[in-house]
N, C-alpha and C positions, 0 to 999 in steps of 0.2 A: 341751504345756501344757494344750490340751482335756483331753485324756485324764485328767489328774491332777485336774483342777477340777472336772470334770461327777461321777466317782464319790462327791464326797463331797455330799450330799442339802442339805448347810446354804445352799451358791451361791444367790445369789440372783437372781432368773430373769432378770434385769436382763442381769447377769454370764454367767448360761448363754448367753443368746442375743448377746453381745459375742461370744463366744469361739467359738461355732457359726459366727458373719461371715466372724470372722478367720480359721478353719478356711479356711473358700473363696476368701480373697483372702490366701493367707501372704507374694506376694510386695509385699506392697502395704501402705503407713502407711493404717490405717485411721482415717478422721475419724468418728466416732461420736456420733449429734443425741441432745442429753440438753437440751431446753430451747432457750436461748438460744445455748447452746455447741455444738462440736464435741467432745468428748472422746477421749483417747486412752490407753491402759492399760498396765500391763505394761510387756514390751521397747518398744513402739513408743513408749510415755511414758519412758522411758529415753531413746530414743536422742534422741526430736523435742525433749526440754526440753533435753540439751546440745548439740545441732547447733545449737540455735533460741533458745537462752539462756531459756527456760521456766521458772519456778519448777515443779519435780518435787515434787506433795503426794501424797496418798491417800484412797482413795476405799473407804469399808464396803460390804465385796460377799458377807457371811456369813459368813467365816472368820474364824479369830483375826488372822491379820495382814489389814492393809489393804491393797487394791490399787494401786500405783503409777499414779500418775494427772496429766496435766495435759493443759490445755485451753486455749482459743479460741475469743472469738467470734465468730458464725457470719457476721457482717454483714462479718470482718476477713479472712474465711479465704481469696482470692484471693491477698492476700500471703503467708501461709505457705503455700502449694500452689507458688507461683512459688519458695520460696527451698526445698523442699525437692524440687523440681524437676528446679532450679541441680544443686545436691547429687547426683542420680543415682536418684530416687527415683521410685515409683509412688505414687497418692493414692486410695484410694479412696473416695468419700463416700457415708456408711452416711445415711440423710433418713430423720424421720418422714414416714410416707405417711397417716396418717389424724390427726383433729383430737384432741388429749390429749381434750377435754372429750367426745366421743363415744365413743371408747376404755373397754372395758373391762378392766381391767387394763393387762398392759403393755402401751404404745403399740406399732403394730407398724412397724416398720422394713426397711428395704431397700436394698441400695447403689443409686443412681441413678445415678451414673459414675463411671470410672476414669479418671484421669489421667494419660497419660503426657507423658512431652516430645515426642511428635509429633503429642499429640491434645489442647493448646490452645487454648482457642477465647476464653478472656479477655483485651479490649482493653486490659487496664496490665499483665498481663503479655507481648505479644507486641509486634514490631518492627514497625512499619505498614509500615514502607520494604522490607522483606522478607517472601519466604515461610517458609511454618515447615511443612517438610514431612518426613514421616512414609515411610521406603520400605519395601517389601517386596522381598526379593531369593530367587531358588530356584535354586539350584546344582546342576545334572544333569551326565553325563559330559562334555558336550561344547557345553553352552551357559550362560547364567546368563538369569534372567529376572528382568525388575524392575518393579515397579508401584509409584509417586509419588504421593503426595496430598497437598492441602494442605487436611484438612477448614473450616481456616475462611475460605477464600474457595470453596471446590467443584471444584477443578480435581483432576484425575485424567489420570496419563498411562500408558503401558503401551509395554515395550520390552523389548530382547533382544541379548546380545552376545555374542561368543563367545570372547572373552581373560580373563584375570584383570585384565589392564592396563586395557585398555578400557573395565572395570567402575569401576576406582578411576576412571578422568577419569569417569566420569558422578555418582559417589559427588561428588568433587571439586565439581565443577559444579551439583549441585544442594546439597549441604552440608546435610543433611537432620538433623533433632533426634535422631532415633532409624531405627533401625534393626531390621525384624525379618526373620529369616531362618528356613530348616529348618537339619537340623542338618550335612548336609553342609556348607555355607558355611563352620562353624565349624571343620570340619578339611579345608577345601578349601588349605591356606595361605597365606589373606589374611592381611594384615595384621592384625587386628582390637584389637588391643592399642595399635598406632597410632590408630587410628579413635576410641576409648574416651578415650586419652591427649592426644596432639596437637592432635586434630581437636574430641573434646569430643561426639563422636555416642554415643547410648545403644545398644547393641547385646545382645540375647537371642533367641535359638532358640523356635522355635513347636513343640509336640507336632504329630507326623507327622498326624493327621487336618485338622490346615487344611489340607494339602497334597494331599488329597487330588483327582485330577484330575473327577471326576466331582461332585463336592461344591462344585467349584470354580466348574465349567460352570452348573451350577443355581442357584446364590448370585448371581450377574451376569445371569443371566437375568428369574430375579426381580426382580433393584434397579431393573433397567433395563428392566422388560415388556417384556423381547423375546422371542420363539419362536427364535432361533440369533445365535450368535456375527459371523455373518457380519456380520448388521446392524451391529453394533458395531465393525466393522474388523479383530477380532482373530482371523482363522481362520489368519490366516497367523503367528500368534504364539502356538504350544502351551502353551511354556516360560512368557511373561509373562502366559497369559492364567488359571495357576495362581500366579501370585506376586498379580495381584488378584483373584483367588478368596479367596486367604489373608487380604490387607489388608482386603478388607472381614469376612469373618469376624471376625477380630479388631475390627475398626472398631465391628462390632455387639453384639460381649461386652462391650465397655471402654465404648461411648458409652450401651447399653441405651433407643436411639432407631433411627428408622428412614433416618437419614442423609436426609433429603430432599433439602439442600440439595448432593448429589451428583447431579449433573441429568447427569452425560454423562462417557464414559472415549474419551481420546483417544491411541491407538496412536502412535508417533512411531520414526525410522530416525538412528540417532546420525548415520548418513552425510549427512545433509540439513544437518548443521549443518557450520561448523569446527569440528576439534579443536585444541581447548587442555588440556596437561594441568596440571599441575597445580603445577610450577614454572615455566611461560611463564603464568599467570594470578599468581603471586605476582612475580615479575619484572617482569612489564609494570605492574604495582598498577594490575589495572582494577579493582576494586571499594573494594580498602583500600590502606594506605601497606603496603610491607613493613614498618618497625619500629614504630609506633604501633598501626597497624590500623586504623587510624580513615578516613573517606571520604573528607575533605579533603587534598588532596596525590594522589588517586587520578582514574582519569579519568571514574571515576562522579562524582567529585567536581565534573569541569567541566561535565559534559552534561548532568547533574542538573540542570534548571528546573522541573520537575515542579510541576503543583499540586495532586495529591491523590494520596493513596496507594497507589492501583491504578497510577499510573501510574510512580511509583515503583517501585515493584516490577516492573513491565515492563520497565522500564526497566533495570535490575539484570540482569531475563533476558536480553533482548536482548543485553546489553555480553558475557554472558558463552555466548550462543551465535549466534556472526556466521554467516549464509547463506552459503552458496556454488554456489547460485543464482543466475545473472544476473538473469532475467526477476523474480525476487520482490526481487529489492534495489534493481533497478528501478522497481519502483514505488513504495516506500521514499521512494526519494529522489526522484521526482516527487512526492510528496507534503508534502515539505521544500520543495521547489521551488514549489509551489504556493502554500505559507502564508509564504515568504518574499517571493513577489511580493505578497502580499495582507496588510501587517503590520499594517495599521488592525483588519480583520477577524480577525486570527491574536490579537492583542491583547485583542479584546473579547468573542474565546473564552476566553482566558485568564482572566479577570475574572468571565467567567460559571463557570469550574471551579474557582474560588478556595473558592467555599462549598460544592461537594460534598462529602458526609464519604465515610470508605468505604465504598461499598455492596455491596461483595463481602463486606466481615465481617460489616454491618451485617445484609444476610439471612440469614446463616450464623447469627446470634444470633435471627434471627425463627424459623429452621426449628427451631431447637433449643428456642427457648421461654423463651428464657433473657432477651430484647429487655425491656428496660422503659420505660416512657413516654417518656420523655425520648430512649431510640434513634428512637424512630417518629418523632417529631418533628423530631430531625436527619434521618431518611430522609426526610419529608416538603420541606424545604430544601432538599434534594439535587434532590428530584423536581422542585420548583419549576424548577430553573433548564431542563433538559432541549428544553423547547420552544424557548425562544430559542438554545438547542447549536445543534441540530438546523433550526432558520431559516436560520442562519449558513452553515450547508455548504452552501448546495442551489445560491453559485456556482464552486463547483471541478469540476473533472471529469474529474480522475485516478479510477483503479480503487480505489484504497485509501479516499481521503475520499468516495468514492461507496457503499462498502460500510459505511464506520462511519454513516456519515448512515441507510444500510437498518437497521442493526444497533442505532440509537439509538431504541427505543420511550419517548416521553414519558412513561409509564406513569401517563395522567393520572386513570387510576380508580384507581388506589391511592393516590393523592395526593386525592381528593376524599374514601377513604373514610378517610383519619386526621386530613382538613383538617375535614370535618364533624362528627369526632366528637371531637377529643380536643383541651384545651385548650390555649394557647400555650404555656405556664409550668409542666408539669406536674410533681404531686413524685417523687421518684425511687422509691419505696415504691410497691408497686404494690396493696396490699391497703389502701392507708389513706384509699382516696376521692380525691375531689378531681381527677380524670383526666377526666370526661366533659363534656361544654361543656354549658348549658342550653339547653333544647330540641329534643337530641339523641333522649330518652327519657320519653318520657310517666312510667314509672314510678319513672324518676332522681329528675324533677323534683317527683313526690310526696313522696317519700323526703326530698330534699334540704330542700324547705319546712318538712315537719314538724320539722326537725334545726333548721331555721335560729327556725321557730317558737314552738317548743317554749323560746325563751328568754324569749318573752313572756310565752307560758302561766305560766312559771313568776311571772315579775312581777307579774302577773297576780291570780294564784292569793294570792301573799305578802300582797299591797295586800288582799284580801277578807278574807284571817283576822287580820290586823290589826282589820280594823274590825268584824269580829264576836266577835270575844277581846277588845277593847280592849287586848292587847298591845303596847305601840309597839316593844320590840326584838323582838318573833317576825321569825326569817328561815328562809327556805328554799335549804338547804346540802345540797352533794353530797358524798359519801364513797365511797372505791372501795370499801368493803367492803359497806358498807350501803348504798348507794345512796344517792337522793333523802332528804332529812327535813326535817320543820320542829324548827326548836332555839329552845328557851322557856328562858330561865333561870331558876336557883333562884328569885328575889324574884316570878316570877308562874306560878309551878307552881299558886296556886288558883286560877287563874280558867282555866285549860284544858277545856277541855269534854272530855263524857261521848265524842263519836266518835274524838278523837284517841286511835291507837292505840301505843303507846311502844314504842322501837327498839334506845335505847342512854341509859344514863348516864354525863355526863360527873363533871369534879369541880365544876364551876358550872352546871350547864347537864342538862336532860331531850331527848329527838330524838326525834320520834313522828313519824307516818303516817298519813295518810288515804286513805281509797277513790279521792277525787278526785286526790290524789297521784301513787297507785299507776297510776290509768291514765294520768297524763301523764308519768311517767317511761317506763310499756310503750311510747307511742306514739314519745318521744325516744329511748331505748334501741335501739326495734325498728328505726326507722327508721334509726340510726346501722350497725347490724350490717346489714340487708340491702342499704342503700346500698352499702358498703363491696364487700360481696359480687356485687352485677349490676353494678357496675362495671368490679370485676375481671373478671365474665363477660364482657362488651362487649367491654373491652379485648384480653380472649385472641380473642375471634370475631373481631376486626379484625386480630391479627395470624396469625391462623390464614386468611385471607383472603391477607393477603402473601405468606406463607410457602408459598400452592398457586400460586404463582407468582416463584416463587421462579428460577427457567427464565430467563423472560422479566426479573427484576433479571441474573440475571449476564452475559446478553448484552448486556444495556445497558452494565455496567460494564466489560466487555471492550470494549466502542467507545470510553466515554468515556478508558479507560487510556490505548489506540491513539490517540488525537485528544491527549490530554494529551504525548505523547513526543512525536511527529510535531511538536506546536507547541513543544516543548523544545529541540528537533534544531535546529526553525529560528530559534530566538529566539537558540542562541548561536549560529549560525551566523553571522547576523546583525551579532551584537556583538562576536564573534571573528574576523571576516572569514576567514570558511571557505567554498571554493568545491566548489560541487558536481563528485565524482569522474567521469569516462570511464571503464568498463568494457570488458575485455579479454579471452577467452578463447585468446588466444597465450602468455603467460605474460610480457608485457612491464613491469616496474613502472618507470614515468617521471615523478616528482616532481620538479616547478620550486620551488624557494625553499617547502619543507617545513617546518614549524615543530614544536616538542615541545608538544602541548593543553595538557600541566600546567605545565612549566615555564616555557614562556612567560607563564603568568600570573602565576608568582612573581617575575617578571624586570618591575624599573618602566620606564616611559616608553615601549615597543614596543622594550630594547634589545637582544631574543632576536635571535640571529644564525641566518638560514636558510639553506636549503644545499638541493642537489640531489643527487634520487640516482638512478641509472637499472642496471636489474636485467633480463636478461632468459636464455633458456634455449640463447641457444648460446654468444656472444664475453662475453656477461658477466653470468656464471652467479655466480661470487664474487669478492667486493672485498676486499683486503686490506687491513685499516684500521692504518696505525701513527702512533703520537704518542707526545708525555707524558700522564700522568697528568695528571687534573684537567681536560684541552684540552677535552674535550667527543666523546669518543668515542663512548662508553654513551651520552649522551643524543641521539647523531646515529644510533646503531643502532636504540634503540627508539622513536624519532618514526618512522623506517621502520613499524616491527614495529605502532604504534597506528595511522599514518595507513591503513595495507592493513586491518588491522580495522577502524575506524572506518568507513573506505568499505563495508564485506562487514556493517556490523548495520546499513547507510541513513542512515548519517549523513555530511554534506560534513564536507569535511578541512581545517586548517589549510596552506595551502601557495597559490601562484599559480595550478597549474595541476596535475593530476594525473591521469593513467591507471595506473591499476591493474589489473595479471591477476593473475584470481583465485587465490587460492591455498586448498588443502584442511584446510593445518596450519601452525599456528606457532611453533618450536618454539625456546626462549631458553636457553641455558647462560651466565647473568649473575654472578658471585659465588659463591661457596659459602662453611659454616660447618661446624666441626664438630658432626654429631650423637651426642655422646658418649651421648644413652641409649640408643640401637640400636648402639654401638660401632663408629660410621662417624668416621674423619679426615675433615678438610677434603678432602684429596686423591680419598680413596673415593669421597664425596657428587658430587665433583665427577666421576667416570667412571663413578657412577650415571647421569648425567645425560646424559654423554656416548654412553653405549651406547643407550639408550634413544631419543636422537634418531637415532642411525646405525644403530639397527634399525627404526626405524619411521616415519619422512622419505620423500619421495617428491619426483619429480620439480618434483610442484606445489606443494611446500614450501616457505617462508618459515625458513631459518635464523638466527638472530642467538647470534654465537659470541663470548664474552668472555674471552680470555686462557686459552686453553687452555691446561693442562700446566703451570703457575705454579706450581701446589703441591707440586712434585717436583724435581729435578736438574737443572740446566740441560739436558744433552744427552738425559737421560729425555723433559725435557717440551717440547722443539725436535722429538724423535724424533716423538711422540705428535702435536705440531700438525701435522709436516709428513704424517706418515700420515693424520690425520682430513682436512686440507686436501684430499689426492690422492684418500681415497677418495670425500669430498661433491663434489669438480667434474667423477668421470669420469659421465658419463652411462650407464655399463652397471652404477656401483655404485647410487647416486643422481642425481646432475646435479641438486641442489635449488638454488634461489637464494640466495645466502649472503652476508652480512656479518660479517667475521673479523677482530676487534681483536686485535692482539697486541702485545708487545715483543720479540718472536724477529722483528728484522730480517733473520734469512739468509731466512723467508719470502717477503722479496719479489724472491727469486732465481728464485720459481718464475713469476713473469709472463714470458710468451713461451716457458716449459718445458712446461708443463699450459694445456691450451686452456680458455679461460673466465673464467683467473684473472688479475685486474687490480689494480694497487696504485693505493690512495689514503692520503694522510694527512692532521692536522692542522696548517694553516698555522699556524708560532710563529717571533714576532721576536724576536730574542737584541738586548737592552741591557747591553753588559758580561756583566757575571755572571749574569746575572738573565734574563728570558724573559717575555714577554706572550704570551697563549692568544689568537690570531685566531677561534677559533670556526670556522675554514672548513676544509672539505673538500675538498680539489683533485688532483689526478692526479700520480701520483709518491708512492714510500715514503721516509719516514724513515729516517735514516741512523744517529741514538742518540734516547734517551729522554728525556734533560734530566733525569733521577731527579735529580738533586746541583741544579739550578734549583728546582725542586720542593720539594726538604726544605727551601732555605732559603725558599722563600715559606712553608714550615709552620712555622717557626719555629729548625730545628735550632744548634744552636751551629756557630757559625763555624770552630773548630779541629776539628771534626767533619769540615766539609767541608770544611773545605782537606789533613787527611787523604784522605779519599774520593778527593780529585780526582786526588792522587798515587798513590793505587792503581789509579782507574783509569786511571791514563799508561799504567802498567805491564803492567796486566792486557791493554787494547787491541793491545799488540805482538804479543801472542800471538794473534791476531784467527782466527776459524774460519771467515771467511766465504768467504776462497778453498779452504777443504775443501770445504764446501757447493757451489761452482760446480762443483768436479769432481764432487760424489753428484750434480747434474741433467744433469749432461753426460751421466754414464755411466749415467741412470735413462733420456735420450732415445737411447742407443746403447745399451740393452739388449737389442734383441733382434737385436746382430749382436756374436759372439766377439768378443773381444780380450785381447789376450796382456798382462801385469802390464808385459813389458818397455817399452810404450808410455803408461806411466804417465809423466805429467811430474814428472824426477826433479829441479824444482828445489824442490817441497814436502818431497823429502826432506832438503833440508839444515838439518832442525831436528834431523838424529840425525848424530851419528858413527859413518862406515861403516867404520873399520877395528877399532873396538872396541865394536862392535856387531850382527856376524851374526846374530845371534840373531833382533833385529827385522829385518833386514834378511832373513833367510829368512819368519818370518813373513809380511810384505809379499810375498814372492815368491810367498807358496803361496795369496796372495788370488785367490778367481775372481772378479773384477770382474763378468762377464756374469750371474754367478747372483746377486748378491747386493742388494736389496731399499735403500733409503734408510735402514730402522730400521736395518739389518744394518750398513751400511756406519758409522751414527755410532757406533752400538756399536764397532766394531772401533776406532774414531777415539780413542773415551775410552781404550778397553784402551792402546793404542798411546801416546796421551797420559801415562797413567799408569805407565808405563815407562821412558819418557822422565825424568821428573820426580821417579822414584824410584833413576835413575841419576845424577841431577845434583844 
């Protein structure tokens, strides 16, 4: 389009130098300052007026046709950056840089920032409760590197893993806007298409020189004056210490600042934390509900007391990366422990955090320049409260509330220097005066009197030419175009004097000027415009004063975040009667009367039914959970699965009493759906999930298993639970701690066959036909399911189940379960021969032996000593189906 437009000499220079922009940002909607507006041209006016429902006009650019054109004003344009954002878009904004009125010819222009979705920094477009981070990723043969930012609070982190797997759970876990990678990534076989789709992350490839390793080293040395990597923690991180090389490169083409409020990069070891991946975080809904999404129903949703944003967001982080660290969860929860003995004080910290605003964003907008009066004054308010924060701690004396009390600087010189100068009430316009308090500025205060003066003068002035014109309607009137004038009307245009000099004629009315005028307009005028102007200077010198200390706000507000959970943790602790956890590095998990955080609060009157559960790494490794549907399985699994995390982020647990050992990973197979746009069944999704955990589970694992094998054959998916079962409780395959819901009753054949493995179910009273859900977990398996109790509590018609029930008479005769005794008999007598003829042959009287050798040799040429649990059900169906096809 350049190409075609610049040859022909008519363009007008306006248009050349639009299209010279657009040349160098092609990937990018270009906002273009014409005035009061943004304008936008061509395709990008095409596409923005119907994405954005814009009226599309045209704009004369020297050619016969008009340019496609539509526009925005500039004062409106956060909202359409946000909504074409939403959309998948880059923004970039083309600003006059110098004043039209000094300007010779065209104004000259310049992009001042890019836009992406991970580079953000406007407060109505971003989530306060979350971070909005921006990652870098670099894909080498045998490692990935990553570097995280969240430019508008300043936090930077840096890391390295060496799976593809391992990459998605940290993808997952931070859930970042955008993404930018080299170009291996892109054909390394990630997902990416997922990521874009599903997830909603923006993803694009950087040209190989951000990548470069040397380019990379010196760009981090600079941000961060230091003389070596080492200082910064990352010598022992090649791979991530070029993924932010890259980010900031990037960070400094797109932002065209010098990032200040990037004070510090902080290396971090995924193994420091748990792993969650990415179906035990949607599973568990620690952040959102699974079907809504929303926080409510989630168990962000109950620990959430927060009072101010940074804490919030902390908060978020914490839930979704639990320690497994004793000694730091430790002090965690001493620190809960502390403000829950002390709730007068915990309380009246609360109340003093109530008025903080964010000050992680709030500096992020000083260092960028973007802060207008009215932020300073919120940051001002914020600062105010900090001494009395900071009074409050000084009687605890855990390590944690000792450290945030060091880390809490009252920052009371930057609070005198915007309390001194800048009014309570200021306007939001930062060029239009009215921000400096009086007596700030000697030369304000000139400025401002003459302005405020200058209305007298003029009254003044009016009253004296009255009475030496004898005029009585002479008045002195302002006009934007003509300024100051006196206005005499037709009926005394004779008696005007010889010095009035004439300006304008109306249709009634003459508007002249005088000397004396003229100078009292220059003094009003002048004083209005440079008022205006040293004010706006003041105000940038004072936030340019902020913003060199910019350091020093975001350690503050990393304590106040810290001090904000801490008093969350304990406040519900408090009101939920949650008792602080015992830690364990045996691997014992012993919960007295456990509660579910979420569901118990949906439940009125305290009528949540609690339960015990005890887990440990040698007699009881997995519990076999069976019941009916509805009884409270799922919610008796994952009050497990939250109360062990909950304890591992520092926060007490819902239950009487609890020790907990630690555990490394958590890992949940709850439900599945079909993912028909990846061309996964139900069934698929659901042995995604399962290989995944039985590849990557470990001893000190936390399993929670829901209805394995459901989505397939009965003896298919009896085969499959009783394989997963054998191989999660031997100790040489896994040996993880396991909680295993099922309705394959031959399951709980294996207690006292595989060492570890223990049957529980849910206690249910049968009334007649019908069935009441006790809610308790107690020792002993299920013997059926109550399905036909069940449908009719859901409503099913009656002749429905009173078929059902006659099928199942029938279908019950044929019962498999004494097959199954003999597969564990002959699975604990496998490793000693034995001959088929010691098979007990009163199972075989489901077949007739004189008109059926056939089966009857089969069976004989079984080797029972070789043959595997899956092997043996399989032969069971063959065998079954032979039968059934001979009768």
């Amino acid at each position: 389009m350049k190409e075609r437009f610049l040859s022909k000499m008519a363009l007008s220079p306006m248009m050349q130098n639009y299209l010279a922009t657009k040349e160098e940002y092609k990937d990018c909607v270009l906002f273009y300052r014409v005035g009061d507006f943004y304008e936008m041209f061509y395709d990008d006016a095409k596409m923005v007026s119907e994405e954005l429902e814009l009226t599309l006009t045209g704009k004369e650019c020297g050619l016969e046709e008009r340019a496609p054109m539509c526009g925005i004003p500039f004062h409106a344009a956060d909202t359409y950056i946000t909504k074409l954002i939403a959309l998948g878009h880059k923004v970039a904004i083309c600003e006059q840089v110098e004043d039209p009125k000094l300007a010779k010819g065209l104004v000259k222009r310049e992009v001042i920032r890019v836009v992406t979705p991970g580079t953000v920094i406007s407060q109505e477009e971003l989530d306060e409760t979350r971070n909005n981070y921006l990652m870098c990723i670099v894909c080498t043969s045998d490692r990935y590197g990553m570097s995280i930012a969240d430019i508008s609070t300043g936090q930077c982190l840096v890391s390295e893993t060496d799976t593809a797997q391992k990459l998605k759970d940290e993808i997952q876990k931070f859930m970042p806007s955008e993404i930018i990678c080299n170009q291996s990534l892109m054909v390394s076989g990630l997902d990416l298409e997922d990521l874009r789709t599903r997830l909603r992350i923006s993803v694009s490839a950087l040209d190989d020189y951000y990548f470069d390793d040397d380019s990379c080293q010196k760009i981090l040395k600079k941000h961060f004056h230091v003389s070596s990597l080492k200082g910064l923690g990352l010598d022992d991180f090649s791979c991530g210490t070029i993924a932010a090389g890259a980010l900031f490169q990037y960070l400094y083409e797109t932002q065209k600042n010098n990032m200040e409020q990037m004070t510090s990069i902080t290396p971090y070891f995924s193994d420091r934390f748990m792993l969650l991946d990415s179906s035990t975080r949607r599973n568990l809904e620690l952040v959102e509900t699974l079907r809504e999404k929303q926080k409510k129903g989630s168990l962000l949703g109950v620990l959430d007391r927060t009072k101010t944003a940074m804490g919030a967001r902390m908060l978020r982080s914490i839930i979704e990366q639990p320690l497994i660290n004793k000694e730091e969860i430790e002090k965690r929860l001493t620190a809960v422990e502390e403000l829950t003995g002390m709730p007068m004080i915990r309380d009246e910290i609360r109340e003093y955090l109530q008025p903080v605003y964010d000050l992680e964003r709030l500096s992020s907008r000083i260092a960028y320049q973007t802060a207008n009066p009215r932020d300073l004054i919120a940051f001002k308010s914020s600062l105010q409260m900090l001494p009395f924060i900071r009074q409050l701690l000084t009687g605890f004396q855990g390590d944690l509330l000792k450290n945030v009390q060091n880390d809490l600087d009252p920052l009371e010189d930057l609070f005198h220097a915007i309390d001194d100068a800048i009014i309570d009430d200021p306007p939001m316009a930062m060029k239009d005066g009215g921000i400096i308090k009086d007596g700030y500025n000697e030369q304000v205060d000139k400025y401002r009197a003459a302005k405020k003066d200058g209305q007298k003068w003029l009254s003044d002035l009016e009253a004296e030419e009255r009475e030496k014109t004898g005029i009585r309607t002479l008045r002195v009137k302002y006009s934007r175009v003509f300024g100051y004038c006196i206005e005499v009307t037709n009926s005394f245009k004779d008696k005007v004097p010889d010095y009035y000099q004439r300006k304008q004629t109306l249709t009634g009315s003459e508007r002249y000027s005088t000397d004396k005028l003229r100078q009292i307009e220059e003094q009003i005028t002048g004083a209005e415009d440079r008022l205006g102007s040293l004010e706006y200077e003041l105000f940038s010198d004072i936030r340019d004063t902020i913003g060199k200390n910019v350091a020093r706000v975001q350690r503050t507000a990393r304590a106040i975040a810290c001090l904000d959970v801490f008093c969350s943790f304990s406040y519900v602790a408090e009101r939920n009667r949650y008792v602080r956890p015992k830690l364990n590095k045996s691997g014992k998990i012993d919960i007295q009367d456990g509660r579910h955080p979420v569901v118990e609060k949906m439940i009125p009157d305290d009528l949540f039914i609690s339960n015990d559960t005890y887990l440990d790494q040698q007699e009881h490794r997995v519990a076999i959970i069976t019941g009916p549907n509805m009884a409270g399985k799922s919610t008796y699994m994952r009050q497990t699965a939250l109360i062990v995390l909950m304890a591992q982020i520092g926060s007490f647990v819902p239950a009487s009493s609890a020790n907990i050992g630690l555990v490394d990973r958590i890992f949940t197979r709850v439900g599945a759906s079909d993912d028909l746009a990846s061309g996964q069944s139900t069934f698929m999704v659901e042995m995604s999930e399962v290989a995944n955990i039985l590849r990557n589970a470990t001893s000190d694992s936390l399993l929670i298993l829901d209805e394995i094998g459901r989505g397939t054959s009965t003896f298919d998916g009896l085969s499959l639970a009783w394989a997963i079962t054998e191989f999660v409780a031997d100790p040489r395959k896994i040996g993880a701690k396991t909680l295993f819901a099922t309705h394959f009753h031959e399951l709980t054949e294996l207690e006292g066959k595989i060492a570890g493995v223990n049957n529980y179910c849910v206690a249910v009273k049968e009334k007649g036909d019908g069935i009441v859900f006790l809610r308790k977990i107690v020792k002993g398996g299920a013997d059926k399911s109550y399905g036909i109790q069940v449908a009719r509590l859901a409503g099913v018609p009656e002749a429905v189940l009173a078929r059902a029930k006659e099928i199942l008479d029938q279908l019950s005769d044929a019962d498999i379960t004494a097959a199954i005794k003999n597969l564990t008999e002959s699975r604990a007598k496998k490793s000693r021969p034995r001959h088929y003829d010691t098979v007990d042959m009163q199972q075989m009287s489901l077949f007739d032996t004189t008109d059926n050798d056939k089966i009857i040799n089969e069976i004989r040429e079984i080797d029972i000593s070789t043959m595997t649990p899956l092997d043996a059900l399989n032969m069971l169906n063959h065998l079954q189906n032979e039968v059934k096809n001979r009768w």
